[in-house]
MARPA-923658 format. One record per residue (C-alpha): residue in three letters; x, y, z. Coordinates in steps of 0.2 Angstrom, whole numbers, plus 2048, in hexadecimal, padded with zeros to 3 digits. Layout:
<rs>
ALAXYZ ...
</rs>
This chain:
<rs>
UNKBBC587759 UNKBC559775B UNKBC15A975F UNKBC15B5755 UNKBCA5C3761 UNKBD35BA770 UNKBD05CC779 UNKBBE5C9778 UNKBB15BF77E UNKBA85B4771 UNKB985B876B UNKB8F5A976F UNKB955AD782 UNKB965BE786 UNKB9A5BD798 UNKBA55AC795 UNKBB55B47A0 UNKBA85B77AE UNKB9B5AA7AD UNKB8D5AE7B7 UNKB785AB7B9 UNKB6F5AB7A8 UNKB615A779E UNKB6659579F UNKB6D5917B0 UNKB7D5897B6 UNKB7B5797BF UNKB6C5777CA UNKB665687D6 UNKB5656F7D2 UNKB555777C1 UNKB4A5897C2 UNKB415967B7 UNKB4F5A17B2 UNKB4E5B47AC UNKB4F5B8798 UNKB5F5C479D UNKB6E5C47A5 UNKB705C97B5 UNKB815D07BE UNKB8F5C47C1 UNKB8D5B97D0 UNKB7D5C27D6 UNKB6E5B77D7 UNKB625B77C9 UNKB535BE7CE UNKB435B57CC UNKB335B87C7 UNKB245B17C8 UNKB1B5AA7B9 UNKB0A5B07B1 UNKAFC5AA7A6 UNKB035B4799 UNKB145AE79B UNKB1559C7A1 UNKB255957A6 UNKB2A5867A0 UNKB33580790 UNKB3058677E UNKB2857E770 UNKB2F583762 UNKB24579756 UNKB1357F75D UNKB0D58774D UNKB12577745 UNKB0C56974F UNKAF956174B UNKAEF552753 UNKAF3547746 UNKB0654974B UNKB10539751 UNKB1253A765 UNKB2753E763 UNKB2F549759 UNKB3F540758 UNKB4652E75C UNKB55528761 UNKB5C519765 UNKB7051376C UNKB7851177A UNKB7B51D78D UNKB8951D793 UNKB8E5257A4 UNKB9A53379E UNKBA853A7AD UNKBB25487A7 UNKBC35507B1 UNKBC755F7AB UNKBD556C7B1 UNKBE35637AA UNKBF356A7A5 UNKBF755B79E UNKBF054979A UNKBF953B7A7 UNKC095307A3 UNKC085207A8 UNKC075197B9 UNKC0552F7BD UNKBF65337C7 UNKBF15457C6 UNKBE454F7CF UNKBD75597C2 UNKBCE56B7C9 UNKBBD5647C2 UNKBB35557BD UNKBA15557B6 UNKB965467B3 UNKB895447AA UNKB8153879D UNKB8753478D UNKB8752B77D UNKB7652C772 UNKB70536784 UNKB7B54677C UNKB6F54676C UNKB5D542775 UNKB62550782 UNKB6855E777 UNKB5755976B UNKB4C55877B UNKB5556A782 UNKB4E574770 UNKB3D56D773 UNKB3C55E76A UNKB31551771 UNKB3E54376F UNKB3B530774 UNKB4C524776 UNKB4F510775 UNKB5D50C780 UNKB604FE78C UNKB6650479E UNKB6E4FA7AE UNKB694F87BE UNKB775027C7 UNKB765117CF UNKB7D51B7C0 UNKB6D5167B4 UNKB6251A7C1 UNKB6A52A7C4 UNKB6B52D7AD UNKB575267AD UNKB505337BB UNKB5E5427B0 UNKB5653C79E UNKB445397A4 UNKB415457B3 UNKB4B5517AF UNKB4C55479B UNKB3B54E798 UNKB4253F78B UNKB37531789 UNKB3D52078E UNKB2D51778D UNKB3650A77F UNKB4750A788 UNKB494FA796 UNKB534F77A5 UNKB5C4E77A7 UNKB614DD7B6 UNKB704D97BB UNKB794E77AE UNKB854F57B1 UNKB835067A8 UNKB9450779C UNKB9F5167A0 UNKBAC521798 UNKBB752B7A2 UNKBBF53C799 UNKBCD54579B UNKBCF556793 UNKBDE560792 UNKBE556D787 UNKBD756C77B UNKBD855877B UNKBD1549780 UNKBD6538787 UNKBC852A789 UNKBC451A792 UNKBB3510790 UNKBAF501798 UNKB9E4F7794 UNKB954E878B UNKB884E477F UNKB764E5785 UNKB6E4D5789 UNKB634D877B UNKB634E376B UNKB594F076A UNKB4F4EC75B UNKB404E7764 UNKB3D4F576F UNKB40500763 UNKB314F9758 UNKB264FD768 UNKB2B50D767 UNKB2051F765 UNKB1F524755 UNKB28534750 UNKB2D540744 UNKB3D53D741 UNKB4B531748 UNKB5E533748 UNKB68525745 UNKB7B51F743 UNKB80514734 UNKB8A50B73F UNKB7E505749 UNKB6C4F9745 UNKB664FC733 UNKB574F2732 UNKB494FC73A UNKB4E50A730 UNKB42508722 UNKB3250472D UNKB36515733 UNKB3551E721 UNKB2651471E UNKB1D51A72C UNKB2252E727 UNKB3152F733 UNKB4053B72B UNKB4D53172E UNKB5F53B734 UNKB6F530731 UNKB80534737 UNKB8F529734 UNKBA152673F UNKBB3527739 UNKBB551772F UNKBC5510739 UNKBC950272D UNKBCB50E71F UNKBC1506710 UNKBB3513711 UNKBA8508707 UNKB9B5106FF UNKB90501701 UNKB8E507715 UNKB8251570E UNKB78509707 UNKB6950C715 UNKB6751D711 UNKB5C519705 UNKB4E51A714 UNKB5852C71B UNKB5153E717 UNKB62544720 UNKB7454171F UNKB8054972B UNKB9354572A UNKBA054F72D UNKBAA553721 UNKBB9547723 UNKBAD538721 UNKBA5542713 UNKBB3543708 UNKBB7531709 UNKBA9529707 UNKBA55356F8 UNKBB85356F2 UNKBB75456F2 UNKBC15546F5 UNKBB85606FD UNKBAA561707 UNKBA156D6FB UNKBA455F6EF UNKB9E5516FC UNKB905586FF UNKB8A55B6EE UNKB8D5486EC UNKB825416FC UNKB7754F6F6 UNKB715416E7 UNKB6F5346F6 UNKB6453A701 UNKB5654A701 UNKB6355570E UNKB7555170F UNKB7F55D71B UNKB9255D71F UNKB99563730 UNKBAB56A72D UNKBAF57173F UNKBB558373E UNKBB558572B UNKB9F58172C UNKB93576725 UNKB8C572713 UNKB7A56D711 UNKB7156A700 UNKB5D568704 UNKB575606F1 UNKB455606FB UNKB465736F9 UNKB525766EE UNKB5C57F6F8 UNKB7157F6FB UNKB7958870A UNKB8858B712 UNKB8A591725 UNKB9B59772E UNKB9C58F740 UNKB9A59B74E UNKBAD5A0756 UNKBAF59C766 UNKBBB593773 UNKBB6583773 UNKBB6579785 UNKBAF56A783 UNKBAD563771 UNKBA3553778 UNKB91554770 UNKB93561765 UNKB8F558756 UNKB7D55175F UNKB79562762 UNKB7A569751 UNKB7055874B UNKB6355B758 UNKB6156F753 UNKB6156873F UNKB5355C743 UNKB4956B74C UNKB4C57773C UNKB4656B732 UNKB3756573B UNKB3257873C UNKB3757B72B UNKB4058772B UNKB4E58E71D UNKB5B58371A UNKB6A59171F UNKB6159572F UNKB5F584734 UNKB73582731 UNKB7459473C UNKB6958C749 UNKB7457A748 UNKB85586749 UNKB7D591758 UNKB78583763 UNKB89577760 UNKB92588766 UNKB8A58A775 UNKB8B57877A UNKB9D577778 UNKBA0585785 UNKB9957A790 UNKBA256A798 UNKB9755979A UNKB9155278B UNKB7D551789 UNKB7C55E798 UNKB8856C791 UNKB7956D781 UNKB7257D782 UNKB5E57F785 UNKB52590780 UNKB5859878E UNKB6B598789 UNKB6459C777 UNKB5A5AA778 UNKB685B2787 UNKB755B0778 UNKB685B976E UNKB655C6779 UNKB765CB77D UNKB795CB76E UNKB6B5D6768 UNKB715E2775 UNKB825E2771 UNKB7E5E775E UNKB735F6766 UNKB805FC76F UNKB8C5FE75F UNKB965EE75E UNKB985EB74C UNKB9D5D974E UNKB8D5D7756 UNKB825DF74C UNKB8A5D773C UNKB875C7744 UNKB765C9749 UNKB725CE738 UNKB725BB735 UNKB6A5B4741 UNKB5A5C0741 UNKB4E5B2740 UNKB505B0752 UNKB445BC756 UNKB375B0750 UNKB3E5A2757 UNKB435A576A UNKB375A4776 UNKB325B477F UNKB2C5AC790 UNKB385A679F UNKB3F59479E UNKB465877A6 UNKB555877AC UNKB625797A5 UNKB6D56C7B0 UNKB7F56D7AB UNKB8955F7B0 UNKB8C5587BF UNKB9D5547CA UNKB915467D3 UNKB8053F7D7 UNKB7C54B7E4 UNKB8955B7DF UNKB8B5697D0 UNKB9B5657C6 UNKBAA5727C8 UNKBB156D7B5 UNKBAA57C7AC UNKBB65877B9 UNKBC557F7B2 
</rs>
């Protein structure tokens, strides 16, 4: 993504040339309660102590929604975690048989953890079926996922004798170069994840299983698929074929058009729109599409400019933020605002799962925003226009601070300086 004005900091990151202590908190050992404004650069945060009236803790935002006869998870996800190491501070990506020295490097988990993080980061009580190693990096991606993002893994299992897979990222000059080592799980997943809470809603892959789809429509589950570039070309329209059990479908535009044979994503999504209740198209910069036949409504959203970091995750995020929209039920075009608003702020991040933003980060956007529009900038103003319904949705207690990604076990990562 681009800026709109290379002079200026981005809206979604009014301090991004000077990053300093926020509503969401940089990398923390132990994460904190964190103040709703922004204090002065490279001054402490000050703190202050919680009250019956303002407990400090994470944000529900589907309290008003929620009844005892709802399912234990909002959301349910199942694939695979990997162990995600990213070098940043390149000038350039290495030739062959060169070894060159990065300025930052940030680990953190990835895979499916990107989406279960960034869903369980807006609230969302979400459980995942994964299978983990034995090694130290699974330990160290269970205690992150369970301890620490409050993700339940009561259906995920450890197995002996097994190593985490790992991918190894190198970014430089807005790109990426990958390696990923790993090998099938002693099992399929398929069976743990028929012991599985119930929930809400799951997100799926059309690349991945199929078959426990439809138990999850029966039993009341809005089912969210995505789908992956098609790398043999056909873009056969039989692979949609399971979305007959789906509430949602989310492509991005690329795969839209093709497997609509369509030429445009207006035009692609106007075609999913007859498979499935809400089809949605993600076109990066140019903004998504979204027809909700459920509610008869049709919306278009503009992304959010910024300068984009680290793209990884991105497309999790905006998931994660849809299925919260639509679990809260809100209008269609703010829940594409909200998708937009939370895949911008995570790309301003480095780390995968750990760069998505939580209700700290959201309601400090918010905020300076708010206050730059009072002060007279126009941009500002014009944009808070269409994000009003913010006011309603951010919370208006201190939370919890968020982990950022980490350069190892024990120490805070150095990629976001570089």
């Amino acid at each position: 993504m681009t800026q709109l004005e290379p002079d200026r900091p981005d809206l979604t990151d009014p301090e991004l040339d000077e990053p300093g202590p926020t509503g969401a908190e940089p990398a923390r050992s132990e994460p904190g309660p964190v103040g709703s404004e922004p204090s002065p650069v490279g001054d402490e945060p000050e703190r202050t102590e919680p009250t019956p009236s303002a407990p400090c803790g994470d944000w529900d935002p589907l309290a008003e929604k929620r009844t005892p006869q709802d399912p234990p998870l909002d959301v349910l996800l199942s694939g695979t975690v990997f162990f995600d190491i990213v070098f940043t501070g390149l000038d350039r990506l290495p030739n062959p048989g060169e070894e060159l020295w990065s300025k930052g490097m940030g680990s953190s988990p990835g895979g499916i953890a990107n989406l279960a993080t960034a869903a369980a980061r807006l609230g969302l009580r979400t459980g995942l079926v994964a299978g983990f190693g034995d090694d130290a990096y699974a330990d160290w991606m269970w205690h992150t996922m369970a301890d620490e993002e409050g993700i339940d893994l009561s259906a995920s299992r450890r197995f002996d004798d097994f190593h985490s897979p790992l991918t190894v990222s190198i970014a430089a000059h807005g790109d990426r170069a990958m390696v990923t080592h790993g090998h099938d799980l002693p099992e399929p997943l398929s069976a743990l994840i028929a012991k599985a809470p119930k929930a809400r809603a799951a997100v799926v892959d059309l690349a991945g299983e199929t078959s426990w789809w439809a138990g999850l429509a029966q039993g009341g589950s809005k089912v969210f698929a995505d789908i992956g570039f098609d790398e043999t070309g056909r873009w056969d329209r039989s692979d949609l074929a399971p979305l007959v059990h789906c509430h949602a479908f989310t492509p991005n535009a690329v795969e839209a058009m093709a497997y609509t044979r369509t030429d445009s994503p207006d035009r692609a999504v106007r075609a999913l729109a007859e498979l499935v209740p809400l089809a949605v198209v993600t076109d990066g910069e140019a903004g998504s599409y979204a027809i909700d036949g459920s509610t008869g409504e049709e919306a278009f959203c503009p992304a959010v400019p910024v300068t984009a970091m680290d793209t990884t995750g991105a497309g999790d995020v905006f998931a994660a933020a849809l299925v919260l929209g639509t679990l809260a039920e809100w209008p269609l075009v703010e829940r594409l605002k909200f998708a937009s608003l939370c895949s911008a702020l995570a790309v301003q991040q480095f780390g995968g799962s750990l760069a998505a933003p939580g209700w700290g980060d959201i309601t400090d956007w918010w905020r300076s925003l708010s206050a730059a529009a009072d002060g007279g900038d126009l941009r500002a103003a014009f944009t808070r226009d269409g994000y009003c319904f913010l006011d309603d949705v951010v919370p208006t207690h201190q939370v919890l601070g968020r982990r950022r990604a980490q350069g190892t076990f024990a120490l805070g990562s150095d990629a976001g300086q570089h």
